[in-house]
Steps between C-alpha positions, in 0.01 A plus 500: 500500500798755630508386866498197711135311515544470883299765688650717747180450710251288521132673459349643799323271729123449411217459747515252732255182406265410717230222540200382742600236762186246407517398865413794678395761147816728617693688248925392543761596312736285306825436552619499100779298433816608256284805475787693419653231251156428330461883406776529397527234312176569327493851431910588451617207381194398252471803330860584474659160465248295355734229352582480894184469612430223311789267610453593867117410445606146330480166616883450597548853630184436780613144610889733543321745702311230693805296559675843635234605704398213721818308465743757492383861674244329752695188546813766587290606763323196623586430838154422758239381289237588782680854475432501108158356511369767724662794250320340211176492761474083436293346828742168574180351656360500186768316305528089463884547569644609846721809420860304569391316194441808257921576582448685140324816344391286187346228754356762696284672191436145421331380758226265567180604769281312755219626217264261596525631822551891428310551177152402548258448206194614432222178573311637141581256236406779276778706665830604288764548721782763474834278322761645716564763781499833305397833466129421205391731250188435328372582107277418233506518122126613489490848410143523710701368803574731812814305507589531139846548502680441093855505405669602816639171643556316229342386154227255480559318194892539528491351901328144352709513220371585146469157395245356755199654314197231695647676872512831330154503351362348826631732784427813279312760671578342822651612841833491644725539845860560496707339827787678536796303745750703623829314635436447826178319441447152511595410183277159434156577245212324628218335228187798503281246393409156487470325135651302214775616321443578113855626424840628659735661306801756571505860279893624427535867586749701732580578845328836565488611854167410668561850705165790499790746331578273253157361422419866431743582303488177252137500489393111447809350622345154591420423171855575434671293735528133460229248644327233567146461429258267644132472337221288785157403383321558841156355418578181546425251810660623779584855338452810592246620247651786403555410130809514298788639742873581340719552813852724287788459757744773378891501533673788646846713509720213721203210505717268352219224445136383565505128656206314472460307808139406516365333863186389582607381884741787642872541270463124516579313135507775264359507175590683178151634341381354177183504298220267659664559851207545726644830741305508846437869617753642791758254379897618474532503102820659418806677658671846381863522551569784753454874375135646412312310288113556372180242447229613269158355529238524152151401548240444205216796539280471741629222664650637809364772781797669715513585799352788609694663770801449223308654203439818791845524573584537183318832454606637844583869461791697730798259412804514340574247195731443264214328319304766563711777329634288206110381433305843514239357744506307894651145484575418849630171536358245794735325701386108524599148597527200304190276514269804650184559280549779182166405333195279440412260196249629318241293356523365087314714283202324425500266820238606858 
């Protein structure tokens, strides 16, 4: 190389991103974070300093960038936490904590909600429930699905890790939905289902950006970042019946962890998750440290119906999305709340 492997520009701007508003079906725009930085980073800095790349995208590098960005550069600036609460668009009325007592940007993003209170469930016991509030994407692995979507958001057997064959072998040919979090989203997951846990194991990896730009341009980055994987038997008493369930909460570029802080009653005596641990549906599960973070849902085939008004959004035509470009066909991403209904248990082959 003759020159200098920083740019003198960073690429031109692509088209904005939009989504559809569950609440009221309208089409909004998002407001991308570090859009600048994450292209940047991921299209400059990538293919020209690759060695670069790498370390930035690494475990200590992310919890640096972390540290500097909600300790540092927001904590610089943080002076009325009602002020910053209403910039990041976080309700106060919805949070456990009176605003004098999130005095910090990291306690802010952290934050614990009335959600018993201002994410209602769905009554059906057969109901799975969305793990987090997000922007979904659904998939299958079915070639004769409408949804079949293969390759593009991350690798199936590389996601479970290539070791786990029995999970592998039972959720081929199944479906999926991507969660995506961005940062200003509550940050706690929420159980999707109710059941008995089989196994719960964390996947090493990196610290890739869970940004649209960046997804496109790694293709299958969440089976590339580090996670933790958690496999639920739902057919047993007091499950959901929606079969085997592996809920894949992936790491991102300045998530510096994944606590697991299991509740049945509230935040109240938290419990890490472990195999035989029976998880009630709607509970808080885990926490990602501030940034954007992803949760990945696998269902065995057949086993689960989505929702329909999602599965139509999906497909909506006259929209702008990076998904949408990078992918070759429509992949408009829902807007939806933790605890809200994404789908219906489907009943076990063989059973009436």
């Amino acid at each position: 190389m003759t020159g200098p492997w920083w740019p003198l520009s960073v690429p031109k701007r692509p088209p904005q991103h939009q989504y559809v508003d569950r609440g009221n079906r309208s089409v909004q725009v998002e407001r991308l974070y570090g859009d600048r930085v994450i292209r940047f980073l991921y299209s400059s800095v990538r293919e020209q300093a690759p060695f670069v790349f790498r370390a930035l995208t690494g475990k200590r590098m992310s919890s640096l960038l972390g540290f500097w960005n909600y300790e540092g550069f927001l904590g610089g600036t943080f002076r009325d936490p009602e002020a910053f609460m209403k910039a990041a668009g976080v309700d106060p009325r919805e949070c456990l904590d009176t605003p004098c007592r999130l005095d910090t940007p990291k306690k802010v993003f952290e934050r614990r909600i009335r959600y018993w209170d201002c994410r209602p469930m769905p009554n059906d016991p057969a109901a799975v429930v969305s793990p987090a509030d997000s922007k979904v994407l659904f998939g299958s692995f079915c070639e004769t699905s409408s949804l079949f979507i293969k390759g593009k958001f991350f690798d199936f057997e590389e996601l479970l890790g290539k070791r786990k064959r029995a999970w592998l072998k039972a959720l081929e040919g199944g479906s999926f939905a991507v969660f995506r979090l961005t940062p200003e989203k509550y940050h706690y997951n929420h159980t999707p289902v109710a059941g008995k846990v089989l196994d719960h194991y964390a996947v090493d990896g990196h610290y890739h950006a869970c940004h649209p730009e960046a997804v496109v341009s790694m293709i299958s980055p969440f089976s590339k970042n580090r996670r933790v994987v958690t496999v639920v038997d739902t057919d047993v008493p007091g499950g959901t019946g929606a079969g085997l369930v592996a809920m894949v909460e992936v790491v991102a570029l300045m998530i510096g962890d994944i606590v697991q802080c299991y509740s049945e009653k509230r935040y109240d005596d938290p419990l890490h998750v472990g195999t035989n641990l029976f998880l009630r549906k709607g509970c808080p599960k885990s926490l990602f440290r501030p940034g954007s973070s992803t949760v990945v849902l696998l269902f065995e085939p057949g086993r689960i119906h989505f929702e329909e008004d999602i599965v139509w959004n999906m497909r909506r035509s006259g929209v702008d999305s990076i998904y949408t470009r990078g992918f070759g066909q429509p992949l408009m991403e829902t807007e939806v709340l933790v605890r809200s209904g994404i789908g219906t248990a489907g009943r076990r082959p063989g059973k009436s």
